[in-house]
N, C-alpha and C positions, 0 to 999 in steps of 0.2 A: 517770262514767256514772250516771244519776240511775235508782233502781229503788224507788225510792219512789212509793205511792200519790197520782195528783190531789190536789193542795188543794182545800177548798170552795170558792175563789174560782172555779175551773175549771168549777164547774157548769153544765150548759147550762139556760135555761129553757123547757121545750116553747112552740113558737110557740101561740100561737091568734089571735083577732080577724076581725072579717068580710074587712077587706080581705086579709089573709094567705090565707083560705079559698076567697075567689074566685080570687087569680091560682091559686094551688093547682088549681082546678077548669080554671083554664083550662090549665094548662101541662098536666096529664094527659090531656084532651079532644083538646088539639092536639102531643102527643108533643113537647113544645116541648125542649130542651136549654138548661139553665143551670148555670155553675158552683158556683151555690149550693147545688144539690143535687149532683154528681157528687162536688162538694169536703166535702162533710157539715160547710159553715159553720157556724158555733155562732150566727152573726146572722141564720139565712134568716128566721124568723118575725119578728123586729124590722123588716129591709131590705124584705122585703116588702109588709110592714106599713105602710111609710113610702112604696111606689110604687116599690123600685129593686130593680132586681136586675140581674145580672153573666153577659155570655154570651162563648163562647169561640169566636174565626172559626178558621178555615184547617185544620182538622180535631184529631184526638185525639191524635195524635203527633207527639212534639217530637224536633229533631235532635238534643239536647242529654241531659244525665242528670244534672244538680243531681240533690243527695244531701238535698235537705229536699223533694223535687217527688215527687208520687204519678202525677204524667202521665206515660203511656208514651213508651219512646224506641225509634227506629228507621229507615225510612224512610216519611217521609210521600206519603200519596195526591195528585194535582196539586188544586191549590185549586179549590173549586165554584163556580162562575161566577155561579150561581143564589144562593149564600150571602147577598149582601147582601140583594136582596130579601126571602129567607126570614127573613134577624134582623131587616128593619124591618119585614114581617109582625108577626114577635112581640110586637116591643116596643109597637106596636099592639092586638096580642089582646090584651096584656097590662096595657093602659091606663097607661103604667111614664111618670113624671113626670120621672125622672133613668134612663138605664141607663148601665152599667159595659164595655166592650166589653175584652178582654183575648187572648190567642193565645199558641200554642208559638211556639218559637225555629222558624225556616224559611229555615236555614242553608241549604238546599239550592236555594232559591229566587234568580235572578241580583241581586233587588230583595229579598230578605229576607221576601214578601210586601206591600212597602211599597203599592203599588198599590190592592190589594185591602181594605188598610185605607181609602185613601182612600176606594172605592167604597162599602165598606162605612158608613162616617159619613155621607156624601155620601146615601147612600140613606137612613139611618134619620133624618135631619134632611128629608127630600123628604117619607115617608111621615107623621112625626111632628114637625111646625114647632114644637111647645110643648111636645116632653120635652128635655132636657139631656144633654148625654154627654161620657161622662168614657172616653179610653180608656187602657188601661193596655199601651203597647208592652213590648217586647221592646228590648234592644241597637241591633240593626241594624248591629253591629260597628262601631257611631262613627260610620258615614257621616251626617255632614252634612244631606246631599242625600238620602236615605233618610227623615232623622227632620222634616227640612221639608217633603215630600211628605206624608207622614199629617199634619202639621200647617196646612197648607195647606186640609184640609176642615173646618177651625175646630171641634173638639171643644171645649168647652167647661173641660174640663182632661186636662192629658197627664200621667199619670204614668209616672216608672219606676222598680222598687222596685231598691235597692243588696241589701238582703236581709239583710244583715250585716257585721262590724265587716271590718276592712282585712285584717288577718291572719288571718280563718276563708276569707276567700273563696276560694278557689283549692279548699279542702277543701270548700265549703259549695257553690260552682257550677260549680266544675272547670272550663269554658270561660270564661266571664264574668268580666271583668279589673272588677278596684274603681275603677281610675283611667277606663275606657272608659267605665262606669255613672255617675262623675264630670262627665265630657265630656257623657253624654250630658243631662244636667239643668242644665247652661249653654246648651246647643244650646235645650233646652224651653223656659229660661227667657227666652230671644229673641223666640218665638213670640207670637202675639195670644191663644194659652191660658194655661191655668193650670199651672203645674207642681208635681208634686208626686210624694214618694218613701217607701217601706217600708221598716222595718227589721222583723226579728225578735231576741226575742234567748231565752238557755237554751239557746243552742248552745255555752258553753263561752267566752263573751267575762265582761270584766271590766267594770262601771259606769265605771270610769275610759276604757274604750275605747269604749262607747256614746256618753259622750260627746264624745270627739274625732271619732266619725261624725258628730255633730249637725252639728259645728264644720264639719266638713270639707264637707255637705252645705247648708247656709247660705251659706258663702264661694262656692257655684255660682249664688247669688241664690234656691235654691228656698226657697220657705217655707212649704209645707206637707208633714207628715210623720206617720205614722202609725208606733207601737211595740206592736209585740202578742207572746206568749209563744209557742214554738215547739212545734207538738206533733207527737211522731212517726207520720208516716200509715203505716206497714205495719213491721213487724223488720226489713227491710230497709236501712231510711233510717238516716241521721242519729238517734241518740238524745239524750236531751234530758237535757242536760249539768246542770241545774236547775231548778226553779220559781220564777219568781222574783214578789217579792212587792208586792202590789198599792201599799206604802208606797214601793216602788221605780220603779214605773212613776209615780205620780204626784211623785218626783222627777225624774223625766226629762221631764217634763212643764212641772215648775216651770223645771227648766234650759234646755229648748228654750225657753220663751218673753222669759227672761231674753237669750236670743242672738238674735231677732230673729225666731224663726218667728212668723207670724201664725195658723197649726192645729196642734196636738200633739195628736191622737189618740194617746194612751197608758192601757193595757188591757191584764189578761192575754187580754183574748179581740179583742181587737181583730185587725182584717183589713184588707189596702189600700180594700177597697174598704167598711169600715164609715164609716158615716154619711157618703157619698160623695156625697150631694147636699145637706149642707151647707159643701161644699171651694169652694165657689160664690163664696162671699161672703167678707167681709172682708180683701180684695185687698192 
């Protein structure tokens, strides 16, 4: 258990710039909800600054209680009908060039919510033909026919984060199987999207097990991935087993690319959804 002070490299740097200041102006004017503030990103002044930002459908509470997640768990309210429109409202006020669409687990749901994603893309591509979106599922408990539905409204790219190494998972997401999260990034990588998946690591995995993740995560066809440092959101969670160090990530960096991914976002402050409107390119 790591009780040592942040490293420097952990620093955040205060956002500024005009276009950071406007969407700023506008998400406060229109009580707008984004994950990048709820989640206290360490990239909102960079992502926003670049036109994207990350919004969360089917409400605040997840069925689930991953042990690295600050999201409440419980039983969720029925999904807002009105939702889609409201986030391609936003993404609209918000003039957002790329957004990031992402949701609790809605295990209680017969469809997992799968619907309601579609709607939800479906609309924000109706209201905004020239921003891009990337949505970031959930499981869907492996169903197939679930993760082809939200793929179906042609998001731009699909990601879904595995989150961590083979043997944390069970500790690290309690319901979410590594081999289901496997399955589900061959299913993505079928799709006319893009697929793409997160890891975290400083929960207690070894470099040698990161990257047998890469391995394992490649051999699904996905090839794009993002590696960021784990930091503990409340005494509650998961503590953070490490720091690990920036000479480190940019070896897992060299090694992803050496296996075949075409994006290795590796970072200690890296997030799935950092630099998520350049996952676009280079196919």
């Amino acid at each position: 258990m790591s009780r040592e002070r942040k490293p420097d490299w952990l620093k955040i740097k205060l956002p500024t710039g005009k276009r950071y200041a406007d969407v700023m102006d506008i998400v406060k004017k229109h009580n707008l909800h984004t994950i990048c503030q709820s989640g206290n990103c360490p990239n909102l002044g960079e992502c926003w600054g670049e036109g994207t930002a990350t919004f969360m459908i089917l409400g605040d509470i997840c069925t689930r209680s991953c042990r690295f997640c600050a999201v409440k768990t419980g039983k969720p309210l029925p999904p807002d009908e009105q939702e889609p429109g409201k986030v391609a409202r936003s993404v609209k006020l918000m003039n957002l060039k790329h957004c990031v669409i992402t949701s609790v687990d809605r295990d209680d749901l017969e469809d997992g919510g799968a619907v309601h994603w579609y709607n939800t893309i479906k609309k924000i591509k109706e209201v905004n033909p020239n921003t891009t979106i990337e949505s970031l599922i959930p499981d869907f408990n492996g169903s197939k026919k679930l993760i082809e539905k939200v793929a179906k409204a042609e998001p731009e790219v699909i990601s879904h984060n595995l989150e961590t190494v083979e043997r944390l998972s069970k500790e690290v997401r309690i319901k979410a199987r590594y081999d289901i999260s496997l399955k589900v990034l061959e299913i993505l990588t079928n799709t006319n999207s893009r697929a793409k998946t997160g890891i975290m690591v400083g929960l207690g995995e070894s470099n040698e097990e990161v990257i047998k993740t890469l391995k394992d995560i490649i051999s699904t066809g996905c090839k794009v991935v993002t590696i960021g440092q784990y930091l503990q959101p409340t005494k509650n969670h998961l503590p953070v087993d490490r720091y690990v160090t920036p000479a480190e990530f940019e070896e897992f960096k060299k090694t992803g690319m050496q296996l075949g991914f075409s994006i290795v976002e590796s970072a200690p402050l890296v997030r799935s959804s950092y630099h998520a409107e350049k996952h676009l390119s280079n196919k």
